[in-house]
Kinemage of the C-alpha trace (Angstrom):
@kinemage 1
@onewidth
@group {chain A} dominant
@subgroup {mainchain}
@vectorlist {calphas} color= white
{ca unk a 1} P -9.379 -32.044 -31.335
{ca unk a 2} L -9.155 -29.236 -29.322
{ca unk a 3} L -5.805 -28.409 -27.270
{ca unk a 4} L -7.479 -27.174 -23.671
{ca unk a 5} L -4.336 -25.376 -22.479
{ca unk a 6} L -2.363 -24.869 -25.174
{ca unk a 7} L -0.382 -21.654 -25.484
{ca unk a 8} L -1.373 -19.662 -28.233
{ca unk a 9} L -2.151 -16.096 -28.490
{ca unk a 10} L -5.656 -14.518 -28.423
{ca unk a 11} L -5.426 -10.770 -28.294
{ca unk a 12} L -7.222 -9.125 -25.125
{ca unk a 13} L -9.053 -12.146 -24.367
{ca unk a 14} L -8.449 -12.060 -20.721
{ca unk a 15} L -10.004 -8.373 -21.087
{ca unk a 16} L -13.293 -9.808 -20.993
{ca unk a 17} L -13.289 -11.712 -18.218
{ca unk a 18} L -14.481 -9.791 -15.388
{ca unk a 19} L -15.666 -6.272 -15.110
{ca unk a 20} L -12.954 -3.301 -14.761
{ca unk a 21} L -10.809 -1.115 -16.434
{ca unk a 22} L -8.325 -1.910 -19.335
{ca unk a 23} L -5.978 0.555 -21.009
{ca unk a 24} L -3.475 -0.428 -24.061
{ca unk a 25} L -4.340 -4.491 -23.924
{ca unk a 26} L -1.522 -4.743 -27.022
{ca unk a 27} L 1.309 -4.411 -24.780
{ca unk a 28} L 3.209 -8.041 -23.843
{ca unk a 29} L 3.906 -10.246 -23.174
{ca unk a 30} L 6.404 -10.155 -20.511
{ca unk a 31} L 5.641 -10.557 -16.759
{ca unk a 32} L 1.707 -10.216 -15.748
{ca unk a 33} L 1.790 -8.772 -11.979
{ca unk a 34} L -1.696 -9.727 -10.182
{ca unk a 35} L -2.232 -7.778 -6.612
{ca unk a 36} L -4.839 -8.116 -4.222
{ca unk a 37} L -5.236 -4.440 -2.728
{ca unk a 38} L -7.016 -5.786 -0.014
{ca unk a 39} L -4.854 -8.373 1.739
{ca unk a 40} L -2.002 -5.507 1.757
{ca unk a 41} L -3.881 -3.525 4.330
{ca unk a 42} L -3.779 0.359 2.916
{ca unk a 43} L -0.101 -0.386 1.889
{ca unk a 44} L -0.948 -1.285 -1.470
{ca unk a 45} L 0.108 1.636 -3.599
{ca unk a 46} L 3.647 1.782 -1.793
{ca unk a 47} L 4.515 -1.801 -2.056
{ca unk a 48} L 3.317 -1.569 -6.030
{ca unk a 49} L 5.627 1.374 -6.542
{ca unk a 50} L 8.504 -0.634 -4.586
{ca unk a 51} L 8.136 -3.556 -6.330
{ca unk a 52} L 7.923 -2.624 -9.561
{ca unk a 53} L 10.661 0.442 -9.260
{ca unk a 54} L 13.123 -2.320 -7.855
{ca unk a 55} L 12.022 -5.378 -9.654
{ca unk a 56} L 13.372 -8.994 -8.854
{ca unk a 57} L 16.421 -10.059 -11.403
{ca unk a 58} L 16.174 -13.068 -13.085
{ca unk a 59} L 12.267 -12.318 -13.713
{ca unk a 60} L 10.882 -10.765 -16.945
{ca unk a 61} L 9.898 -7.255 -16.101
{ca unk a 62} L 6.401 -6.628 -15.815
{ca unk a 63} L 4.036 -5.263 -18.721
{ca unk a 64} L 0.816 -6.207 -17.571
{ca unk a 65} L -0.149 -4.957 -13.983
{ca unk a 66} L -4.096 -6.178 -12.499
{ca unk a 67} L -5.581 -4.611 -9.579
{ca unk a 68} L -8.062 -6.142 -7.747
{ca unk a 69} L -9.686 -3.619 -6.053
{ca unk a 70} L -12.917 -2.545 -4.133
{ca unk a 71} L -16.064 -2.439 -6.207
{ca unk a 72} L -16.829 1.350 -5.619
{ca unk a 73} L -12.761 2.210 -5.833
{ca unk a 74} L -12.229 0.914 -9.394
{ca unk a 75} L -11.901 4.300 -10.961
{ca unk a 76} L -9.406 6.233 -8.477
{ca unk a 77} L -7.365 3.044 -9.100
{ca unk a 78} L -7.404 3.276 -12.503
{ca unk a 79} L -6.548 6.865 -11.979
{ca unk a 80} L -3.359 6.261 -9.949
{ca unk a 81} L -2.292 3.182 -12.129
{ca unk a 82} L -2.412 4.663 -14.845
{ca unk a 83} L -0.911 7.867 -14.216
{ca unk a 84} L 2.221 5.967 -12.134
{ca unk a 85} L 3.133 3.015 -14.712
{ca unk a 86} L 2.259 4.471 -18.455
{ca unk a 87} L 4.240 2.054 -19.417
{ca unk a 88} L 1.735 -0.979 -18.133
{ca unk a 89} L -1.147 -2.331 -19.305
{ca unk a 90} L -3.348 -1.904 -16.079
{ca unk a 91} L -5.968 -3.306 -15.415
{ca unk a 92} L -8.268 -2.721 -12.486
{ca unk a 93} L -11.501 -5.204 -11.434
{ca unk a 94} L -13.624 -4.630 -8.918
{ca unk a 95} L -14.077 -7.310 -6.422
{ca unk a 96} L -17.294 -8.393 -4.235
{ca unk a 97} L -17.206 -8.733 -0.338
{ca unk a 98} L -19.097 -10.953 1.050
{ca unk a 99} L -19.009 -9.712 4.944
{ca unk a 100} L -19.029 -5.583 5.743
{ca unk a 101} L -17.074 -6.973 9.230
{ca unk a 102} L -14.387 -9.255 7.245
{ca unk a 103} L -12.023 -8.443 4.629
{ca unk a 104} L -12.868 -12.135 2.601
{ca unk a 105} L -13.478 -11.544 -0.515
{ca unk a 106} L -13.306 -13.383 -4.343
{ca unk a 107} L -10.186 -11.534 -5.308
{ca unk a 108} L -8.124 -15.227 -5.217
{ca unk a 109} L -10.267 -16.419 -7.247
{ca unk a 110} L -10.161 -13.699 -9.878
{ca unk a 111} L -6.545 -13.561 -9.921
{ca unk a 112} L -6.265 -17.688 -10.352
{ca unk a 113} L -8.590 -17.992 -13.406
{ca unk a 114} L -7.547 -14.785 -14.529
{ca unk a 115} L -3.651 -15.634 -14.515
{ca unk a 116} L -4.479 -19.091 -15.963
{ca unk a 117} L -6.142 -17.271 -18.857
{ca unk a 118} L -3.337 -14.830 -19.677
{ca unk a 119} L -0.713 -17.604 -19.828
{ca unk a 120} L -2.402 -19.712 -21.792
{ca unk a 121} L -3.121 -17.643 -24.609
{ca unk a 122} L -0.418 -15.851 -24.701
{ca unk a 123} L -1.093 -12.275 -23.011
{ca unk a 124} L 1.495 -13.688 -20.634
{ca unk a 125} L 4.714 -15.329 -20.311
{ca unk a 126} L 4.883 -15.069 -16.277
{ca unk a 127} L 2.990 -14.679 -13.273
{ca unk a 128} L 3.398 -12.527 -10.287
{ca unk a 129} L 1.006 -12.298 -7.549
{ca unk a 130} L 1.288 -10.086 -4.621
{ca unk a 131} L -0.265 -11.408 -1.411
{ca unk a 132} L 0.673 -12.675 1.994
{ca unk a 133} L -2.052 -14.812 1.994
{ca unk a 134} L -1.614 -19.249 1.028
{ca unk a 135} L -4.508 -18.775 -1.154
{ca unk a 136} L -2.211 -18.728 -4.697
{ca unk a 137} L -0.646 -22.664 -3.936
{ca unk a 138} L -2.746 -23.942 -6.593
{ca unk a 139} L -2.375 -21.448 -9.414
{ca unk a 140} L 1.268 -22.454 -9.093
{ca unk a 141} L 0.414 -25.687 -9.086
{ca unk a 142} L -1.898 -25.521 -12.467
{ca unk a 143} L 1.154 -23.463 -14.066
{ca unk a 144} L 3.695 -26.780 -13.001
{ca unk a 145} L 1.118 -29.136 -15.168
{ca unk a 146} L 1.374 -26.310 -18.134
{ca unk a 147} L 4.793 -25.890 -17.771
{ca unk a 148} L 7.511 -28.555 -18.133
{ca unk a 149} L 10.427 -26.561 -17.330
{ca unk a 150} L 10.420 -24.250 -14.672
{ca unk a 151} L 7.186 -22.684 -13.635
{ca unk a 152} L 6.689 -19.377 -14.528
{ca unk a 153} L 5.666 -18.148 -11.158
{ca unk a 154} L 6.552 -15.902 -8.431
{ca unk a 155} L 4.730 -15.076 -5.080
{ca unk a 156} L 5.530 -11.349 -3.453
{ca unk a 157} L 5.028 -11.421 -0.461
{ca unk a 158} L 5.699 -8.305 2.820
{ca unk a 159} L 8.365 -7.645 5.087
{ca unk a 160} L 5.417 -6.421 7.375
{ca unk a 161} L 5.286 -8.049 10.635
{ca unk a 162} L 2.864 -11.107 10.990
{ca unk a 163} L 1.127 -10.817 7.607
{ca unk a 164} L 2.205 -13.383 6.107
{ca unk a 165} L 1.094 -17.307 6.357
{ca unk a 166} L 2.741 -19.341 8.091
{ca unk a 167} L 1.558 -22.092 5.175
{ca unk a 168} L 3.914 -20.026 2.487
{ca unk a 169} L 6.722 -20.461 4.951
{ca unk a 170} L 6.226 -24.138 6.032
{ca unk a 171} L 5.805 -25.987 2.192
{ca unk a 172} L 5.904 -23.245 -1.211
{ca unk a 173} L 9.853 -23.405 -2.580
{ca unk a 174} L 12.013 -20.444 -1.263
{ca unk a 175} L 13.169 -19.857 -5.012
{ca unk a 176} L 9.468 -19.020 -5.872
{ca unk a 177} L 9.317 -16.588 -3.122
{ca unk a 178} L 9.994 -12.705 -3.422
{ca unk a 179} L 10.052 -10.034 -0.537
{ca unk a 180} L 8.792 -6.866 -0.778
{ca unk a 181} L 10.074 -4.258 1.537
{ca unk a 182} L 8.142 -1.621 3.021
{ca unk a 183} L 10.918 1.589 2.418
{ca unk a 184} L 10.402 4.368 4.502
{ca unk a 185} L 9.556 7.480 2.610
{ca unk a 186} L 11.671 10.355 2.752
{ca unk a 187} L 10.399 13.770 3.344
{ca unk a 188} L 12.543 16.965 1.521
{ca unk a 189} L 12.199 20.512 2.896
{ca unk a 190} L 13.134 23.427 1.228
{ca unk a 191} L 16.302 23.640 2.414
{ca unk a 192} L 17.019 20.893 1.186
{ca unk a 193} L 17.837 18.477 4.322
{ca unk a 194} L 16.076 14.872 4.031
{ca unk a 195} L 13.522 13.612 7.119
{ca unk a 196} L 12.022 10.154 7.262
{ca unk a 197} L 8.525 9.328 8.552
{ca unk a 198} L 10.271 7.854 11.514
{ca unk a 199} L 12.218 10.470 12.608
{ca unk a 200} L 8.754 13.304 11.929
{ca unk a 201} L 7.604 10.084 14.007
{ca unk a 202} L 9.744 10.601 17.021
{ca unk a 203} L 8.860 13.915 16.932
{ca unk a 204} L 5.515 13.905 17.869
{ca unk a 205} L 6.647 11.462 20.615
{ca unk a 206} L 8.683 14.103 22.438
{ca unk a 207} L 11.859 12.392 20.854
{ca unk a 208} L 14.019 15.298 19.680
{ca unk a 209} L 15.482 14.620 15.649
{ca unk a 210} L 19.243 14.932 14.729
{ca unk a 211} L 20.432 18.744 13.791
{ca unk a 212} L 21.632 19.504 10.379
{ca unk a 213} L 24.660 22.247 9.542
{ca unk a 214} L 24.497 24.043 6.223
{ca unk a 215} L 25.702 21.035 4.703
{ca unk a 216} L 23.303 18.640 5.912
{ca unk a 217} L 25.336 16.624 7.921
{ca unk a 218} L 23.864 14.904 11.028
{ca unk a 219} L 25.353 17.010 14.623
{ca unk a 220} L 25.258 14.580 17.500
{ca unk a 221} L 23.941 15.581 21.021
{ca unk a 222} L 27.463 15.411 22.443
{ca unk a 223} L 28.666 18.008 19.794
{ca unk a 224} L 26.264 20.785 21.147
{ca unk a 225} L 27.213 23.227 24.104
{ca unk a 226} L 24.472 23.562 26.404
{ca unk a 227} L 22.901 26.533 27.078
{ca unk a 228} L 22.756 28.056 30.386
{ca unk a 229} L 19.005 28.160 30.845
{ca unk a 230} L 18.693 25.250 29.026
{ca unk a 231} L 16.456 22.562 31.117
{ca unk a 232} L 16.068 18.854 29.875
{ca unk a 233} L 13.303 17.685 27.715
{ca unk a 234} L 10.524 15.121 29.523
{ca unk a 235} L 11.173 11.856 28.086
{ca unk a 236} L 8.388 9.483 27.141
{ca unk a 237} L 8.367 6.114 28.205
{ca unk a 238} L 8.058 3.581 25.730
{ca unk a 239} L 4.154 2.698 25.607
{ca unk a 240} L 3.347 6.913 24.849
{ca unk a 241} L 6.049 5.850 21.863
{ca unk a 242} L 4.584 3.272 20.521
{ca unk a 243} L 0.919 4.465 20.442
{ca unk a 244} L 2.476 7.972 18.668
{ca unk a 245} L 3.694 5.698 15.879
{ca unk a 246} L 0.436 3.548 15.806
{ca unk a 247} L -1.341 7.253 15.593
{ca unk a 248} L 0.995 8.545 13.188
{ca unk a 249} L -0.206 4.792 10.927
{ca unk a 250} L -3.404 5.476 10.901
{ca unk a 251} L -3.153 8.997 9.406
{ca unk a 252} L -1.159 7.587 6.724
{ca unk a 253} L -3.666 5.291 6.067
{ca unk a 254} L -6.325 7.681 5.999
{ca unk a 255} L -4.977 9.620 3.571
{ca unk a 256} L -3.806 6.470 1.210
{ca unk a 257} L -7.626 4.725 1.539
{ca unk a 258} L -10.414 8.132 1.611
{ca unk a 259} L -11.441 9.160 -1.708
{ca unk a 260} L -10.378 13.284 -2.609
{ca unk a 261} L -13.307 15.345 -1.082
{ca unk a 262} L -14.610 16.620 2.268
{ca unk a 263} L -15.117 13.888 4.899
{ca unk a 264} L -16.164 14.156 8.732
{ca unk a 265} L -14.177 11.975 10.817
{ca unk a 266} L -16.713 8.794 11.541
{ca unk a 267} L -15.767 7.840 7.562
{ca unk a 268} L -12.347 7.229 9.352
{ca unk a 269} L -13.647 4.877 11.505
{ca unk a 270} L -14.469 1.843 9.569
{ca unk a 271} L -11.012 2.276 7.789
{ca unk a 272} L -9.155 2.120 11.008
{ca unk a 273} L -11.859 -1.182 11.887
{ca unk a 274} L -10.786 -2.816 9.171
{ca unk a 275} L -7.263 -2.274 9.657
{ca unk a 276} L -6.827 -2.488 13.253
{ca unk a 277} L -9.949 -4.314 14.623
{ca unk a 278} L -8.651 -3.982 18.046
{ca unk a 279} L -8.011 -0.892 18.194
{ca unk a 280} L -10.295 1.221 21.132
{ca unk a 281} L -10.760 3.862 18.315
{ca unk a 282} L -12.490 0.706 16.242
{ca unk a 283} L -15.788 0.468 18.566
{ca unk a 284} L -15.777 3.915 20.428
{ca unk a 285} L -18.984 5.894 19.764
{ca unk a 286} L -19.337 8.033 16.862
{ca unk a 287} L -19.129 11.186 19.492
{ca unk a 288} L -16.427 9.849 21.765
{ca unk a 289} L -14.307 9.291 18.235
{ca unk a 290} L -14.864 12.219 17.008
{ca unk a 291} L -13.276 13.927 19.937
{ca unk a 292} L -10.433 11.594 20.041
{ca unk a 293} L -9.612 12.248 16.267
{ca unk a 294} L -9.966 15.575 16.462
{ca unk a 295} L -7.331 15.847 19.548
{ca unk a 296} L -5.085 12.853 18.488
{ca unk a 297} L -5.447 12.151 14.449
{ca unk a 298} L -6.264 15.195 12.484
{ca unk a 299} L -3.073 17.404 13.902
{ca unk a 300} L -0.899 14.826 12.179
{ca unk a 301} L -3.494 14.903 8.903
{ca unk a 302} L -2.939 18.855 9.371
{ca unk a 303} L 0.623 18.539 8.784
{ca unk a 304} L 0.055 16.204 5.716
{ca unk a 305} L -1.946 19.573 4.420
{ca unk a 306} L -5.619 18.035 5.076
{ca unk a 307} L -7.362 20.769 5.848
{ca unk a 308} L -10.180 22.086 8.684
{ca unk a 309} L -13.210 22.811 6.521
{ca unk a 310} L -15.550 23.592 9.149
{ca unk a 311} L -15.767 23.163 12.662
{ca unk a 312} L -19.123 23.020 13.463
{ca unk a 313} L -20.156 20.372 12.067
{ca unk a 314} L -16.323 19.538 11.701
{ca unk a 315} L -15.502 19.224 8.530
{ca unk a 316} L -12.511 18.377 6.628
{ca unk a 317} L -10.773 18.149 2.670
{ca unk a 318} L -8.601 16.091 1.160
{ca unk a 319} L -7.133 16.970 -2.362
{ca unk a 320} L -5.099 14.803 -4.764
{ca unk a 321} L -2.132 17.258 -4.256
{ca unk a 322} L -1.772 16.029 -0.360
{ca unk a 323} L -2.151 12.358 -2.055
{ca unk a 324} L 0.310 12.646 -4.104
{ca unk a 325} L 2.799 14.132 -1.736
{ca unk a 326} L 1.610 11.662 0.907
{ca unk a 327} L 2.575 8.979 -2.099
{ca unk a 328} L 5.938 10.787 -3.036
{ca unk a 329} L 7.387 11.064 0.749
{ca unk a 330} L 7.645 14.969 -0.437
{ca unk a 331} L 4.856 16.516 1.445
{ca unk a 332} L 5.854 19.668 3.695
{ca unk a 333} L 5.095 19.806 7.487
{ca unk a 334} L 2.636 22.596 8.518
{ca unk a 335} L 3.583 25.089 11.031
C-alpha cells in the first residue's frame, strides 16, 4: 500500500514541478521560504533581504528560498537571488496573470502544492510563506493533518500600512504569525556621515536635514547663530509633504521593478498603475505624463544616478550599478 503523505526523501523532486530556475537542489533541509513578489508591491527584494538577514528565533533558518515571480522577470530574479543568498537553494518560477489591469495571479497556488511537495518528501522540514494576503489558511491547514505536533508553519507578513488582511488578523494563531519590517535604508557619503531616505526625503520637501560636525554628531537648530542676512526658509504645508514622499516612492520603485537598459518614461506608467491605481499619474496621457515625470520623477531618479540619454526623444539608462546601490541604501546624491 502506498503511504500518500508520508515523509520520505526524494531528491529535487519538487524541482520539477513548475517551470523556473533551480541552483544547488542538494542543499536542506532546513526552513523552505516561499514569497509571492507580487503581493509585496515592488518591496519584494528589501523585505527578502530583511527577513532573511534578521531571521525569526525559534525557526530553522532558511536553506531553500522560492520566488514566484513574473513570467518575463524569471531571469533578473534568478540573477539577484542568487548573487544575494549563495548560501540558498533559490528557486525562481514564473507565474501567469490572468488580468493586465489586476495583480491576481496563480502564485497561491504554486506556493501551496509546491510547499506540500517539499515537506513531504523531505526537501523540507518547514514552511515560510511571505504574503499579506489570507490565501495560505489552507496550506497550514494540510501541514496540521501531516503534522501531529506542532505545525511546521509560519506566515510573514508587512509592517506596511493596510496590506495586510484583515482575515489573518481576525482567525490564523498569533504564534504562527511573523512581521516583517520595512527598515529604512541608510545612505553613506564620503565623508562618512549616515542619511536616511527620509531625511534625503524631507529634503526635497523644503524640510531642511540636521547638520553634522567633524564627528558626525547631529547640531540642533537652537545651537546655530544666525546670520545677519540670513532670511527664513518657506515652509511647506503638509499636503506638498506628503505628495514629495509619495514622489520620492515611486522613484524607488522604478528603479527596484524596470529591467537594466534604456527606457522612456510611459514604461513607468503601468508600474506606478499597478502600484498606485489611483494615482492621477496612473491614467494621465502618455504626453501629459511624460511632462510630469520629466519635471517631478526623473530629478529624484537623477540623483539615484539614472541617467538622461537623450532628450529628444527623451531617453533614459538604468545600469545594475544604480540597482545595486538603490538595493544597498549606499547610492550617492548627484549634484
Amino acid at each position: 500500500m502506498v503511504k500518500l503523505f508520508g515523509k520520505h526523501i526524494t531528491p529535487d523532486l519538487s524541482a520539477g514541478l513548475s517551470g523556473g530556475h533551480v541552483k544547488d537542489a542538494h542543499k536542506g533541509p532546513g526552513t523552505a521560504l516561499y514569497v509571492d513578489t507580487e503581493n509585496l508591491q515592488g518591496s519584494g527584494q528589501t523585505l527578502i533581504e530583511n527577513i532573511i538577514d534578521d531571521w525569526p528565533e525559534g525557526t530553522p533558518p532558511p536553506t531553500r528560498l522560492n520566488l514566484y515571480v513574473q513570467a518575463d522577470r524569471v531571469s533578473l530574479w534568478d540573477i539577484w537571488a542568487n548573487g544575494r543568498f549563495p548560501q540558498l537553494t533559490v528557486t525562481v518560477r514564473g507565474i501567469q496573470h490572468f488580468s493586465r489591469r489586476q495583480s491576481k495571479n496563480s502564485a497561491d497556488i504554486a506556493i501551496a502544492i509546491d510547499a506540500i511537495a517539499d515537506f513531504v518528501n523531505g526537501v523540507a522540514q518547514f514552511v515560510a510563506v511571505m504574503s499579506d494576503d489570507s490565501d495560505f489558511i489552507p496550506l497550514y491547514a494540510k501541514l496540521k493533518e501531516l503534522e501531529t505536533r506542532r505545525v511546521p508553519f509560519l506566515w510573514l507578513v508587512t509592517d506596511r500600512a493596510k496590506t495586510r488582511s484583515s482575515t489573518i488578523k481576525d482567525y490564523f494563531p498569533n504564534d504562527y504569525i511573523h512581521v516583517v519590517q520595512m527598515r529604512k535604508a541608510a545612505q553613506a557619503n564620503n565623508g562618512g556621515e549616515v542619511r536616511s531616505i527620509a531625511s534625503r526625503r524631507s529634503r526635497l520637501a523644503g524640510t531642511p536635514e540636521p547638520s553634522t560636525n567633524q564627528n558626525g554628531k547631529n547640531r540642533s537648530n537652537a545651537s546655530r547663530r544666525p546670520r545677519p542676512a540670513e532670511t527664513p526658509e518657506p515652509s511647506t504645508n503638509e499636503n506638498d509633504t506628503n505628495r514629495s514622499d509619495h514622489l520620492a516612492e515611486i522613484a524607488d520603485l522604478i528603479i527596484r521593478e524596470l529591467p537594466i537598459g534604456s527606457f522612456r518614461s510611459t514604461e513607468c506608467q503601468p508600474i506606478i498603475r499597478s502600484r498606485w491605481p489611483g494615482d492621477p499619474m496612473a491614467s494621465m496621457s502618455s504626453a501629459r505624463f511624460g511632462t510630469e515625470f520629466a519635471n517631478k520623477i526623473w530629478p529624484i531618479l537623477g540623483e539615484h544616478g539614472v541617467e538622461l540619454l537623450s532628450k529628444k526623444p527623451r531617453k533614459y539608462g538604468l545600469t545594475q550599478e544604480v540597482k545595486d546601490a538603490h538595493r544597498n541604501g549606499a547610492s550617492s546624491l548627484q549634484q
